[in-house]
Each structure stands twice: as C-alpha cells, then as structure tokens.
DRENGUGU-566054 format. One line per field, with one value per residue (C-alpha): chain; y, x negated, z. Coordinates in steps of 0.05 Angstrom, whole numbers, plus 32768, in hexadecimal, padded with zeros to 4 digits. Each point is the difference from the previous one (the first is absolute). Last residue first. Example, Ala and Ser with C-alpha at 12.3 -4.5 7.8 and 13.67 -1.06 7.14 Angstrom:
<drenzas>
ch = c(A A)
py = c(7FEB 7FBB)
px = c(7EEF 801B)
pz = c(808F 800D)
</drenzas>
This chain:
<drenzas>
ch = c(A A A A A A A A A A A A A A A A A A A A A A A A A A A A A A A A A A A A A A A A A A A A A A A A A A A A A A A A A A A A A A A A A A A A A A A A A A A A A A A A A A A A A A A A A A A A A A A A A A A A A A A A A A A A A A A A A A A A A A A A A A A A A A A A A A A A A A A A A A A A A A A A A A A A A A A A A A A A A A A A A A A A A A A A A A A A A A A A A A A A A A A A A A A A A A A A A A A A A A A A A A A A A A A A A A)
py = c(8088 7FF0 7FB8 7FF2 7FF7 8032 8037 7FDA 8011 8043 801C 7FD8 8021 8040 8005 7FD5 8037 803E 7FC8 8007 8053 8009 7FCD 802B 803A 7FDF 7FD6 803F 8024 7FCC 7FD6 7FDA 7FD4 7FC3 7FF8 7FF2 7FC5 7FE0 8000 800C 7FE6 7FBF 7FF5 8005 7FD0 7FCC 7FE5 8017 801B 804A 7FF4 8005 7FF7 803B 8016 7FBC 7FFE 7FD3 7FBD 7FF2 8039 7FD6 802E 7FF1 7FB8 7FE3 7FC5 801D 8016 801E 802E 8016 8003 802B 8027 800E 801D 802B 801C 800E 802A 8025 7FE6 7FC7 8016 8040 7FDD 7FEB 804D 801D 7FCC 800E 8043 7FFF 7FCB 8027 8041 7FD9 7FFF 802D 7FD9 7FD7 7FE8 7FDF 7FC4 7FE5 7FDE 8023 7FFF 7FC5 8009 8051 7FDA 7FCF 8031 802D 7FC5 7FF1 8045 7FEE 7FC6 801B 7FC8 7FD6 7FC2 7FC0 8023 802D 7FC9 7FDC 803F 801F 7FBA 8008 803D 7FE8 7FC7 803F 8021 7FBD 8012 7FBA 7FEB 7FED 7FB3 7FF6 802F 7FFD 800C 8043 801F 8017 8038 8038 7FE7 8021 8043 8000 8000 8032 8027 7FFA 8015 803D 8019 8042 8043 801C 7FED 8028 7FD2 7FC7 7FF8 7FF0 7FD1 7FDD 7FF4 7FE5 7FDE 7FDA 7FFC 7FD4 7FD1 7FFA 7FED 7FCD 7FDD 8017 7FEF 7FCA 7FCF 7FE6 7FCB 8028 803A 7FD4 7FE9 804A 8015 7FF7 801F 8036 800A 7FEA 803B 802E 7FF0 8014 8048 800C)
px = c(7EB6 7FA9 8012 7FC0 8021 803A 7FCF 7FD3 803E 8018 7FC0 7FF8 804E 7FE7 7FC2 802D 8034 7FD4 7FDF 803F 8003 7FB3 8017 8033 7FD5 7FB9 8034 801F 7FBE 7FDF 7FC6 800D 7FC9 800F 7FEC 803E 8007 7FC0 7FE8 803E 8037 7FCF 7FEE 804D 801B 7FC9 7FBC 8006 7FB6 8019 801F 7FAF 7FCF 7FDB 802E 7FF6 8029 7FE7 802A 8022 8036 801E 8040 8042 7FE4 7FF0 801D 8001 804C 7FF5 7FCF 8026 8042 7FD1 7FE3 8042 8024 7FCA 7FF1 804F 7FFD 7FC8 7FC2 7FF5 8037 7FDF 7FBC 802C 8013 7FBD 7FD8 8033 7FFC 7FAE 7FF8 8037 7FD7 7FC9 7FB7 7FC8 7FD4 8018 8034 8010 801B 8003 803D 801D 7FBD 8015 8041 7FF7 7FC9 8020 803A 7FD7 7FDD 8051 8016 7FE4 8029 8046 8027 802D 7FF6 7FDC 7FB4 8006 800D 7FBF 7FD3 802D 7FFB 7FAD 800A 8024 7FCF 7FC8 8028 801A 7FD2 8000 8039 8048 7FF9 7FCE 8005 800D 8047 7FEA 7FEA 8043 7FF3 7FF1 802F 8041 7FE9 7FC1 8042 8029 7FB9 7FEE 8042 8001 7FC6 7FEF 7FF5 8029 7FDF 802A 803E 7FC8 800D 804D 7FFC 7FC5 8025 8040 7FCF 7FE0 8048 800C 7FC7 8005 804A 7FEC 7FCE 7FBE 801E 8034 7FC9 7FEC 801E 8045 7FCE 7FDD 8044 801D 7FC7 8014 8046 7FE5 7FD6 8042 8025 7FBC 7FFB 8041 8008 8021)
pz = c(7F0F 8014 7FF9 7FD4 7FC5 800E 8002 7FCA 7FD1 801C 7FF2 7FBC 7FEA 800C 7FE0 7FC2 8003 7FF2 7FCE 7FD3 800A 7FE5 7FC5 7FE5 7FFE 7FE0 7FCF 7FE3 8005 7FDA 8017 803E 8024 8028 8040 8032 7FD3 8003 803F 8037 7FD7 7FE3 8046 8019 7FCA 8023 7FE2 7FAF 800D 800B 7FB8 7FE0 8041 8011 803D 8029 8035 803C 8003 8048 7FEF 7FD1 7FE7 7FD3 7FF3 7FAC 7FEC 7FB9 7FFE 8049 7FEC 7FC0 802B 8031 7FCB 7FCC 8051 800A 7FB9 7FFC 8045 7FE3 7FE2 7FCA 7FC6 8002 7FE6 7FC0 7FF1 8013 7FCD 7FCC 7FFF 800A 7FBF 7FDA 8002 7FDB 802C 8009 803A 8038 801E 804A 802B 7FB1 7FF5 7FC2 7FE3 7FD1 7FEF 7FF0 7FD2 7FDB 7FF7 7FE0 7FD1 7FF3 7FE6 7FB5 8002 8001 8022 7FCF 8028 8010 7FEA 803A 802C 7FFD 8007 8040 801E 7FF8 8024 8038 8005 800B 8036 802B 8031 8032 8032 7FE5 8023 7FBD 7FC8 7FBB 8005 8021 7FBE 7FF0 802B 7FD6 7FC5 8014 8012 7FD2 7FC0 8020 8009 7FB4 7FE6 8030 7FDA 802F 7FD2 802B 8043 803C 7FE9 8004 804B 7FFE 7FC4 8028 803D 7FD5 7FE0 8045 801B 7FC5 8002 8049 7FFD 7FC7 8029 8029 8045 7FE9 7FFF 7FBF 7FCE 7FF5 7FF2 7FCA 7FDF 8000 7FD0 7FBB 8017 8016 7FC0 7FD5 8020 7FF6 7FBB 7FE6 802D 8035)
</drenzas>
C-alpha cells in the first residue's frame, strides 16, 4: 500500500467511527476490492483514483441528519478538503470528484470516464445480494426505520423507495439499479436471482402464507 493511501484511511477512520456501520470501513473496502476485480477488464483503469472514491464516497454522511438525505454532493466537498491534508496526486482529484459524485445516481448518462461506470457497478453490488440485504435492514433499522409498512402505498418515484421501510427501499430502489460493465452486469444478474427469491419467501412468511 502505498504512502498516501495508509494516511488516507487513516484521515478518514474518524468520520466512519461517526456513521453507522453500514457505509463504514468494511463498506469502503469491499467497495475496492469490488472495483479491483471489475477494472481487471479496464486496463487503462486508474486504480489510484478508485482506492481513493472507495474511501471518500461516503464520507458525506456526517453531514446528515438520522443518516437520511443524498450525501453525494457533501462527499464531494470531503474529497476537496482532504485532498489538500495529504500527499494525494492532485491532478486525479477532479476524477475523483466526479466518480464521488455520480456514484449514487439510480442511473448514468452520457459519455462518461471508465472509472465513473467501475466504480458505480462496484458500490451498487454492495446493495443487492445477500450482503445488500443484510447493509439495508441494519441501515433501516439504524435510522428508526421498520422492515415492511404495508399500510403506506409504495411510491416508485421517490429517491431510496422514499426511505419508508428496508423493504420499500429493496423493492424500489434497490431492485432497480442499472449495471454497466459486464463484470458488474453478470455478477449482479446472480445477486437479484436471490433477492426474487428472498421477497417471495419474505411476504410468504409476512402474511403467514409458510
């Protein structure tokens, strides 16, 4: 590892210790590791400049109240501040700024840098699957938030499924998200395989159909 990315971790540690454990370190990590595996088909790829997105995307949640709210744009203003506190190399930092910004968006648009879909794929994987199940309901949960309200209509349009119940956000937002890479396209097809079948078994159970 490299100089500046053991005194970016460590730079950061205080904010994730400040945030719920949903988008901390573990995130962060898993996020690269994601990324590394996905820009292997991407030679030209700057693995400097996803490490770097994969610990400052989600910084931007200290600025938010009870974790709810896009964090996107305070992210990027983090990513401003802390480049200056270390030895980063500054002309990779407007990239950064902008795989940090999009890096939320339900979907892309337009000719973008290869690093901006890589990273995209590799944080949205972190929000299906088994994984993406488990980080939603402890995310749900962290934020006061109920596994299901089946009283309150879904609402499809609203960013996060409307933030109203772990489920809502599953079923609205998460089961929506767009894939870019072929790497991310693939994994991702397996991931919600297990999400269908998870939400069967789920409002089975629910309404004491098992």
């Amino acid at each position: 590892m490299k100089t500046w990315q053991k005194k970016l971790i460590h730079i950061v540690q205080p904010f994730f210790k400040k945030i719920e454990s949903v988008h901390g370190i573990d995130h962060a990590e898993k996020v690269f590791k994601n990324a590394q595996m996905i820009a292997k088909d991407f030679p030209n790829a700057d693995i400097d400049v996803l490490f770097a997105a994969s610990y400052l995307h989600d910084v931007g949640y200290v600025n938010l109240k009870n974790g709810t709210g896009y964090h996107g744009h305070h992210s990027v203003d983090w990513v401003e501040k802390l480049s200056k506190e270390q030895d980063f190399p500054k002309e990779k930092v407007s990239l950064i700024k902008q795989i940090v910004r999009l890096h939320d968006k339900q979907k892309l648009k337009g000719k973008l840098p290869s690093e901006v879909f890589i990273f995209h794929d590799a944080d949205k994987l972190e929000a299906i699957g088994a994984i993406g199940l488990a980080r939603n309901f402890a995310f749900s949960g962290s934020i006061g938030r109920r596994i299901w309200e089946p009283k309150i209509k879904r609402k499809p349009n609203l960013p996060y499924g409307g933030n109203i119940s772990a489920m809502h956000t599953i079923l609205d937002w998460e089961m929506k998200k767009e894939f870019y890479t072929k790497k991310g396209k693939k994994i991702a097809k397996g991931r919600r395989d297990f999400m269908r079948a998870f939400i069967k078994r789920f409002f089975e159970e629910w309404n004491y159909k098992k």
